[in-house]
C-alpha positions as CSV (number, residue, x, y, z in Angstrom):
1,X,5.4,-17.1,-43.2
2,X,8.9,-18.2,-42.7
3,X,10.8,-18.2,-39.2
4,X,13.6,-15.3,-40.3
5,X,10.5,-12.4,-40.5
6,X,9.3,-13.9,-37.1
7,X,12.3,-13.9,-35.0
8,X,13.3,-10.1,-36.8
9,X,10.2,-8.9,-36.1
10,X,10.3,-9.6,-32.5
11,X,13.8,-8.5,-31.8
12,X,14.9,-5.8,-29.7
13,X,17.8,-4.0,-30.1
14,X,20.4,-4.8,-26.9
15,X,20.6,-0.8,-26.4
16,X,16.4,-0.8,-26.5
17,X,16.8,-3.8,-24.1
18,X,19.2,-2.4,-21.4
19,X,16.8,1.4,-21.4
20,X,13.4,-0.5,-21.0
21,X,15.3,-2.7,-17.9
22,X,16.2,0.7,-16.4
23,X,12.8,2.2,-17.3
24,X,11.6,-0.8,-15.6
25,X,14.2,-0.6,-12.0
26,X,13.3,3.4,-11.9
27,X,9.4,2.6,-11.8
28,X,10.3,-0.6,-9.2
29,X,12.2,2.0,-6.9
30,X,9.3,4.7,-7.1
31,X,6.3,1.7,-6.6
32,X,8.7,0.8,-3.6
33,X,8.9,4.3,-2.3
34,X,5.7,4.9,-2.8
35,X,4.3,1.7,-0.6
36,X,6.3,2.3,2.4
37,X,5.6,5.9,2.0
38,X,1.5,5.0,1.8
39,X,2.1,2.2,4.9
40,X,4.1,5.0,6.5
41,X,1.7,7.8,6.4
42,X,-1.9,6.0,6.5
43,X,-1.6,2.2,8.0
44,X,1.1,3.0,10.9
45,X,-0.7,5.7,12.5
46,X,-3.8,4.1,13.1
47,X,-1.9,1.9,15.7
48,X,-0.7,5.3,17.6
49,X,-4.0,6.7,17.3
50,X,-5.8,3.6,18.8
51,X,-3.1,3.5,21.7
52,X,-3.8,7.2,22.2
53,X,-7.9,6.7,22.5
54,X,-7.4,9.2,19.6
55,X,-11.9,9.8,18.8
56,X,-11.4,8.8,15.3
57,X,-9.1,6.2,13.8
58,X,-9.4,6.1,10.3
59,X,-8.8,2.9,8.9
60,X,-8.0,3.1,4.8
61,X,-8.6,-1.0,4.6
62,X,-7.0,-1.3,0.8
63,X,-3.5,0.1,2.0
64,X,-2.7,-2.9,4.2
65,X,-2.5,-4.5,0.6
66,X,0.7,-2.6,0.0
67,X,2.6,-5.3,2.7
68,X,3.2,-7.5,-0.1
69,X,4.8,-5.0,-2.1
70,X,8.3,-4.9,-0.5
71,X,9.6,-8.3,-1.3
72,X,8.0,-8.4,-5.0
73,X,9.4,-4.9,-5.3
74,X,13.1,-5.8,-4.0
75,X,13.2,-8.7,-6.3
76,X,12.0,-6.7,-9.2
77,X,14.2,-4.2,-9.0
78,X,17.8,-6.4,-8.8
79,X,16.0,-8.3,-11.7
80,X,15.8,-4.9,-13.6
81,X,19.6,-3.9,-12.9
82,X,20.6,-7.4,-14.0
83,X,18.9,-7.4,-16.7
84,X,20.2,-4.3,-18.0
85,X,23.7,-5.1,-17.1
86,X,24.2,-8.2,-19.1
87,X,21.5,-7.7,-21.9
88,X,19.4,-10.6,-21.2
89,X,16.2,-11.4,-19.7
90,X,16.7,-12.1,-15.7
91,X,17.0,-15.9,-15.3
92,X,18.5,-17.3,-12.6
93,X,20.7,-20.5,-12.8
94,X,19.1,-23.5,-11.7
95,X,20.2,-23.8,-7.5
96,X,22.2,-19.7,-7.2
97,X,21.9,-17.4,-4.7
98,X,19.7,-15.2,-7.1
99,X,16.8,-17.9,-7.9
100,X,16.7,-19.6,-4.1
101,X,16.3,-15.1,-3.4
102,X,13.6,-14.9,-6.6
103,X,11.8,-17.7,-4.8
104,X,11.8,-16.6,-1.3
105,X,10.7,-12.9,-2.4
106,X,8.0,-14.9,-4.5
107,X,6.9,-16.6,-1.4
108,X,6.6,-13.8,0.5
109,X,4.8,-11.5,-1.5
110,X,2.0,-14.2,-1.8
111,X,2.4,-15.6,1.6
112,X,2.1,-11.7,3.0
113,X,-1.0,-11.0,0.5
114,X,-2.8,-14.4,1.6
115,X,-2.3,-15.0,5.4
116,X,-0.8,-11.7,6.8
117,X,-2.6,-8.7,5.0
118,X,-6.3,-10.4,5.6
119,X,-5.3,-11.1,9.7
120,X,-3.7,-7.5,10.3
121,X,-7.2,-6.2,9.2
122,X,-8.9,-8.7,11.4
123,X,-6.8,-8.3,14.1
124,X,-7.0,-4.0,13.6
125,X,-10.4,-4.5,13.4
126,X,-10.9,-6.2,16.6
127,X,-8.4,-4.4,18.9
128,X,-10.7,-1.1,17.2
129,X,-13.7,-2.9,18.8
130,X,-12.3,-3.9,22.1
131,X,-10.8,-0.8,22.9
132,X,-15.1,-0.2,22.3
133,X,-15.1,1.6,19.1
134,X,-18.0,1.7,16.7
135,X,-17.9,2.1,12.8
136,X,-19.1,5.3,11.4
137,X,-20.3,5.6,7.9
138,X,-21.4,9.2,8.1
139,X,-17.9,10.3,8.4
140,X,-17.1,8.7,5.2
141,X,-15.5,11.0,2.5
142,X,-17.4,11.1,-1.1
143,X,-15.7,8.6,-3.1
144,X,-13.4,6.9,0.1
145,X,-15.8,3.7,0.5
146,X,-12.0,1.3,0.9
147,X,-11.6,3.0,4.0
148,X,-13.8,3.0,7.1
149,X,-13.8,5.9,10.5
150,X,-14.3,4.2,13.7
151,X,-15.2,6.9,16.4
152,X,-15.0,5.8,20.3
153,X,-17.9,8.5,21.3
154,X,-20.6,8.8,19.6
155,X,-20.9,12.5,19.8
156,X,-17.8,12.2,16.9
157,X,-19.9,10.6,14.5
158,X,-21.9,12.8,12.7
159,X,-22.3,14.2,8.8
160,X,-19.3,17.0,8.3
161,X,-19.9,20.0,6.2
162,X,-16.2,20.0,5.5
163,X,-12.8,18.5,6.3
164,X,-9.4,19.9,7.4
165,X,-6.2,18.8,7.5
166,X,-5.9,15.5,7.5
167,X,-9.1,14.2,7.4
168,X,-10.8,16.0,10.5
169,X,-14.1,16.5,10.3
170,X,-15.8,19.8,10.7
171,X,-19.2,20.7,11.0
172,X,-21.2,24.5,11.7
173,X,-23.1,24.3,15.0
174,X,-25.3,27.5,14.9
175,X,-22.2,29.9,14.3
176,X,-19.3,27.9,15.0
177,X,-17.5,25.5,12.9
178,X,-16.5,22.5,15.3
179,X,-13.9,20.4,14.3
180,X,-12.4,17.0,15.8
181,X,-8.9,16.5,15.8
182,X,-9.2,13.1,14.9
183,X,-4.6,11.9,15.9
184,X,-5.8,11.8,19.4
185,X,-2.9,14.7,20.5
């Protein structure tokens, strides 16, 4: 096979080019809204809910994952828009502002996912059990085992028939539905 039918068959059209790299920006900017949205709604308040001696914190373990995303995410998304201004694949001159900011957001994002996201869930984990809470596994929604309930009375731990809300645990006692309001307010 000659090199002509290789190179033509791996082309892409500059047009094709720039719509992929703006495919590529818009799915950057929703993975970035969607992590801060995630650490937002489901790592932050489990830090409000410990300060408040709230009976349950739930603790969804996989989402302090999404700390790394932020740099990888910024980075990816100026690469997209460059990309799709000029019509070439993004890369950076050799000592520019763009590669020493490639490299640092590179660092970062493994840096974060190696040393910070493994000791915020140790150090969660053992401000949950000094402040004297005990895990709970019969809290545990069907299908939720990447995320753990620690209760601080053991009268809060127990099998629910149902949940409500977010995530508060009912359960009939003769014939009244209990339910623990697990934010602490």
């Amino acid at each position: 096979m000659n090199n002509k039918s290789c190179v033509s068959a791996h082309s892409m059209s500059p047009l094709a080019f720039r719509l992929g790299a703006l495919a590529f920006a818009f799915f950057m900017i929703l993975t970035g809204f969607f992590s801060l949205y995630w650490l937002y709604e489901h790592v932050l308040p489990i830090y409000g809910r410990i300060y408040r001696n709230a009976p349950v914190v739930e603790t969804p373990y996989l989402a302090f994952g999404l700390l790394m995303a932020p740099p990888i995410v910024l980075i990816g998304i100026i690469g997209a828009f460059i990309a799709a201004w000029t019509g070439k694949k993004f890369d950076p001159p050799k000592n520019s502002f763009l590669l020493r900011l490639q490299t640092l957001m590179l660092y970062l994002c493994f840096k974060t996912i190696i040393y910070i996201v493994p000791a915020t869930m140790i150090l969660t984990t053992l401000t949950l059990l000094y402040k004297d809470y005990t895990s709970c596994p019969k809290l545990l929604i069907s299908g939720s085992a990447w995320q753990l309930f620690w209760v601080n009375d053991e009268n809060a731990c127990f099998k629910p028939t149902r949940y409500i809300n977010d995530h508060w645990p009912c359960k009939m006692i003769g014939e009244q539905e209990v339910c623990i309001q697990v934010d602490g307010r």
